[in-house]
C-alpha positions as CSV (number, residue, x, y, z in Angstrom):
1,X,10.2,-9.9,8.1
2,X,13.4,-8.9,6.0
3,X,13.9,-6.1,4.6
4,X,13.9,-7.9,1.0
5,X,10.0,-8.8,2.0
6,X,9.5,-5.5,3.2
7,X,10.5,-4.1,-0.4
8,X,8.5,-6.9,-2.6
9,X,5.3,-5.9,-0.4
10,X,5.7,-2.0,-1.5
11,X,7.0,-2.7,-5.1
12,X,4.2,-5.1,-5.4
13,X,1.7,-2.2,-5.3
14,X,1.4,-1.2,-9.1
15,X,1.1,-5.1,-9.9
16,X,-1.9,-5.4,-7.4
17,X,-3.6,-2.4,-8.8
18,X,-2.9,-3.6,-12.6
19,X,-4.7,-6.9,-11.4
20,X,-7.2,-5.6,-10.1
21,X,-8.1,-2.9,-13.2
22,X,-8.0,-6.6,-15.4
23,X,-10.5,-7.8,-13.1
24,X,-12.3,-4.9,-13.2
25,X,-12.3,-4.5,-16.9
26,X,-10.2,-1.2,-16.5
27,X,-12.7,0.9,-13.5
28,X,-12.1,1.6,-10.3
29,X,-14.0,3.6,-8.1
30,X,-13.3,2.8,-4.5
31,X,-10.1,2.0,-3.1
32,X,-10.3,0.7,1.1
33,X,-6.9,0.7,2.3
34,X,-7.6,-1.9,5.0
35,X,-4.6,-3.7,5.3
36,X,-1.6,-3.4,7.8
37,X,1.1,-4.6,9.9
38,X,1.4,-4.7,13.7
39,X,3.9,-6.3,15.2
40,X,5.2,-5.9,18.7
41,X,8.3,-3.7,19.0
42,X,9.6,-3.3,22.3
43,X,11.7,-0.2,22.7
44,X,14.8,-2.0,24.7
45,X,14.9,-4.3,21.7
46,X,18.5,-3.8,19.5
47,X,16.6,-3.9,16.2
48,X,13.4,-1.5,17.4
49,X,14.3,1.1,14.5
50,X,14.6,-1.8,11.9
51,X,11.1,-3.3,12.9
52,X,9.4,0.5,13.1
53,X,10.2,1.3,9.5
54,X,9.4,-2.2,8.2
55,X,5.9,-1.4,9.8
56,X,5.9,2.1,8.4
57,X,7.1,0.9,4.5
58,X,3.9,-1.6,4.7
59,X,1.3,0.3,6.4
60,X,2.0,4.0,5.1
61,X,4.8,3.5,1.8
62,X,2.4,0.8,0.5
63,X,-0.8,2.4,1.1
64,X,0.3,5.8,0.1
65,X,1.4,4.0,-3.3
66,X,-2.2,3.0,-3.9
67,X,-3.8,6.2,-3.1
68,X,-1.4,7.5,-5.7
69,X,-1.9,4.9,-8.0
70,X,-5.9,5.5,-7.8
71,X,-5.7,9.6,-7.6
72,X,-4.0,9.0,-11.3
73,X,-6.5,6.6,-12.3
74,X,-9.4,9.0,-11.4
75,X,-7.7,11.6,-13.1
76,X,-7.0,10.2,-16.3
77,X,-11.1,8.6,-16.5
78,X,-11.5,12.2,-15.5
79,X,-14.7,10.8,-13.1
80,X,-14.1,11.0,-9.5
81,X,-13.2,8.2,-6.9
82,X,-13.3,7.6,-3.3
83,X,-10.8,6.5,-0.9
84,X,-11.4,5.1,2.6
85,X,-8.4,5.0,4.8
């Protein structure tokens, strides 16, 4: 996966989360981070510290974005939320 990818995945977080508050008609109370990357990376390989961060970006940039994104959401309804990692 390029890098480009890499950055559209984690930049792609607010627009999920907008979605899914239209959907939702504006309430969320439970976000499940269940999604992830894992891809082999052997340590001999020449691009082994390219392929760690990619897989770091996606599984702990992107789902850090969302548990930000939701923290403010439960804030500003000022009703609390739950997040399952």
């Amino acid at each position: 996966m390029s890098n480009t990818k890499t950055h559209i995945l984690v930049t792609a977080a607010p627009g999920l989360w907008e979605q899914a508050l239209d959907r939702l008609d504006g309430r969320i109370d439970v976000l499940v981070n269940n999604a992830g990357l894992f891809q082999p990376n052997p340590i001999t390989a020449d691009d082994w510290l390219e392929s760690w961060n990619r897989t770091m970006t996606i599984n702990l940039t992107a789902s850090a974005e969302l548990c930000r994104l939701a923290v403010l959401h439960f804030q500003q309804r000022a009703e609390p939320g739950r997040i399952v990692n």
